[in-house]
N, C-alpha and C positions, 0 to 999 in steps of 0.2 A: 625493932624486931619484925620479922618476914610473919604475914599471915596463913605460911604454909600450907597455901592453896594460889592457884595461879587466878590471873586475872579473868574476869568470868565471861566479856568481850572474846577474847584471845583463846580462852578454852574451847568457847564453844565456835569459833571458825575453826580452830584444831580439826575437831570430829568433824563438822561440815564437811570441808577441802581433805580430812582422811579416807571418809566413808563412800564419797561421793564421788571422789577421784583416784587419790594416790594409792589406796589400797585396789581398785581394778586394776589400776594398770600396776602396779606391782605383780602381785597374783596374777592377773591374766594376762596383759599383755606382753610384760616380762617374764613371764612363769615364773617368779621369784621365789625362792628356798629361804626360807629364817630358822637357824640354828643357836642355840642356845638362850632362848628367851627366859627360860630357868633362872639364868645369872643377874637376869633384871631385876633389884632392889625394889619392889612395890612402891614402896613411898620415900619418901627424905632426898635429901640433896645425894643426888650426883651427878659427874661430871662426864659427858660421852666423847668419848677420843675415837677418832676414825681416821683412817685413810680418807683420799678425798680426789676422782678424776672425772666428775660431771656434777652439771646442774643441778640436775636432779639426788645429789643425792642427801641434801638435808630432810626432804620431806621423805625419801626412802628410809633414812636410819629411824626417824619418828615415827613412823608406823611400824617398822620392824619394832620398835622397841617398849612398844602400845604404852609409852608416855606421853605427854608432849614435852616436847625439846625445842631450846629457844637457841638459835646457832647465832656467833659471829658472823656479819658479812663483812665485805670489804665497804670502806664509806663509798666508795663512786655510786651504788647501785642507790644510794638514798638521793644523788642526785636527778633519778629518774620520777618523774609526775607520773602518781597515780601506782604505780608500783613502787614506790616508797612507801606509801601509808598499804599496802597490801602486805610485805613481808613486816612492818611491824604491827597490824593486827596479828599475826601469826608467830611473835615475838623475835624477829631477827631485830639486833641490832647493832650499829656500823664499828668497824674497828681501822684504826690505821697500821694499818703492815709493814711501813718500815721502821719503825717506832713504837716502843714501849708505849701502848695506850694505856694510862689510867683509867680513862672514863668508861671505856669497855671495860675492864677487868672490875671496874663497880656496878659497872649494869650486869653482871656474869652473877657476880655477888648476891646483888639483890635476886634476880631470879633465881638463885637457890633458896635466899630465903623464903620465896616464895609459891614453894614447892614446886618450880622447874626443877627439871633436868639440862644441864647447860651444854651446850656441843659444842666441841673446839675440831678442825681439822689436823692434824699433827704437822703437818708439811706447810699449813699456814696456807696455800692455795694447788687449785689441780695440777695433777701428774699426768704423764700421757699415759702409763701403766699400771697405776694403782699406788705405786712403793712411796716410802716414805724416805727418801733421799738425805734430808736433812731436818728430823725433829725440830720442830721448836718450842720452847720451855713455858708457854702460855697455858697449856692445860694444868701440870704441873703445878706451876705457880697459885691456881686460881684453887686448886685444889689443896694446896697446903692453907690457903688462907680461909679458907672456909672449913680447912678438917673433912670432906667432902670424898668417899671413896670414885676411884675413876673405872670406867666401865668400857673397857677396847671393845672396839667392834671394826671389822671386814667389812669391805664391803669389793666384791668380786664381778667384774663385767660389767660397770657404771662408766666406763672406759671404750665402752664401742657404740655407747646411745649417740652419740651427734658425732659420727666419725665428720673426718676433714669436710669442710663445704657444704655439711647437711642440714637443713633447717628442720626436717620433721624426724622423733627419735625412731630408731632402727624396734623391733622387738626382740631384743638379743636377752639370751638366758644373763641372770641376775641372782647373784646368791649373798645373803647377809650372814656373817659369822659373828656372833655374842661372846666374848671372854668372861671369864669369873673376874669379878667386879676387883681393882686392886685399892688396899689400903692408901691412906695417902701419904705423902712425906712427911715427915716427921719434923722437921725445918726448912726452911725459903734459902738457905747458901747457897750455891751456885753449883758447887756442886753435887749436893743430894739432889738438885730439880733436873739437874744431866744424866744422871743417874737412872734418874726413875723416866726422865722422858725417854730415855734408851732402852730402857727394862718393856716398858709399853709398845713404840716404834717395833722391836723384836717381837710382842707376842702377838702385833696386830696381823705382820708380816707373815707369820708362822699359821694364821690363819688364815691368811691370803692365800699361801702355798697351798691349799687344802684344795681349790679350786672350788670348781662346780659340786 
């Protein structure tokens, strides 16, 4: 049983690296817009489904979503000293992308039960325009097994922070879009998790559309 409350480590770098950093430059130096923070469930497990075409934008959705959210990365980045142990004090951790991970989708797990909010990318890695080209069924999945409703969110202009050859981010407008949280699947078959990852990919999109 999860002691539905996050690690107290990891909470409190959250607010540190929120308050101290990613919320300025959110707000300031992105001018960044957050829409529908309404639809964020307070407390209990959920699951955050996003679009996904910059770096930046895991610690963007966690402040937009004034919870803290523990995101899949990709394993390469745990081969990195010293920022390995940074993104898992902040609770990232690794998953393998061409291959059904278990052991991700048990750490996804656990950090619901204990009181994360879990983030999955929908596309599985960045897009150059935001879209979500080809769903894939990992949010879904994690989300029927936990009973866990899933909470779409937008995320608009995270796509022109590190254009081609840039090392320092641009201050280009940024907008988050919030969806009303969706129930979760009601079984693991392969087809209701296509279903529903489709049903989501559409409304994240539909938010995207919305622009600025």
């Amino acid at each position: 049983m999860g002691r539905n409350r996050e690690p107290g480590i990891s909470l409190a770098l959250y607010h540190l690296f929120k308050w101290s950093v990613v919320s300025p430059m959110l707000h300031g130096y992105f001018r960044g817009r957050v829409f529908g923070i309404e639809n964020v469930p307070k407390s209990g497990p959920v699951v955050v489904a996003s679009n996904h075409a910059s770096f930046f934008d895991p610690p963007i959705v966690a402040c937009s979503v004034r919870r803290p959210v523990a995101f899949m990365a990709k394993e390469e980045l745990f081969s990195i000293p010293v920022f390995k142990q940074a993104i898992q004090l902040y609770g990232a951790y690794p998953v393998k992308r061409k291959a059904v991970d278990r052991q991700a989708i048990r750490q996804a797990l656990d950090y619901l039960e204990n009181g994360w909010a879990t983030g999955i990318f929908l596309s599985g890695t960045r897009t150059r325009d935001g879209k979500i080209p080809h769903p894939q069924l990992g949010a879904a999945l994690i989300a029927a097994k936990a009973q866990a409703p899933v909470l779409p969110v937008s995320l608009w202009g995270t796509q022109d922070i590190f254009p081609s050859g840039s090392k320092i981010p641009r201050p280009v407008p940024v907008t988050v879009r919030i969806g009303e949280a969706i129930a979760p699947p009601e079984n693991r078959d392969r087809e209701t998790l296509q279903a529903f990852t489709q049903d989501c990919a559409d409304r994240i999109e539909r938010l995207h559309a919305l622009g600025r």
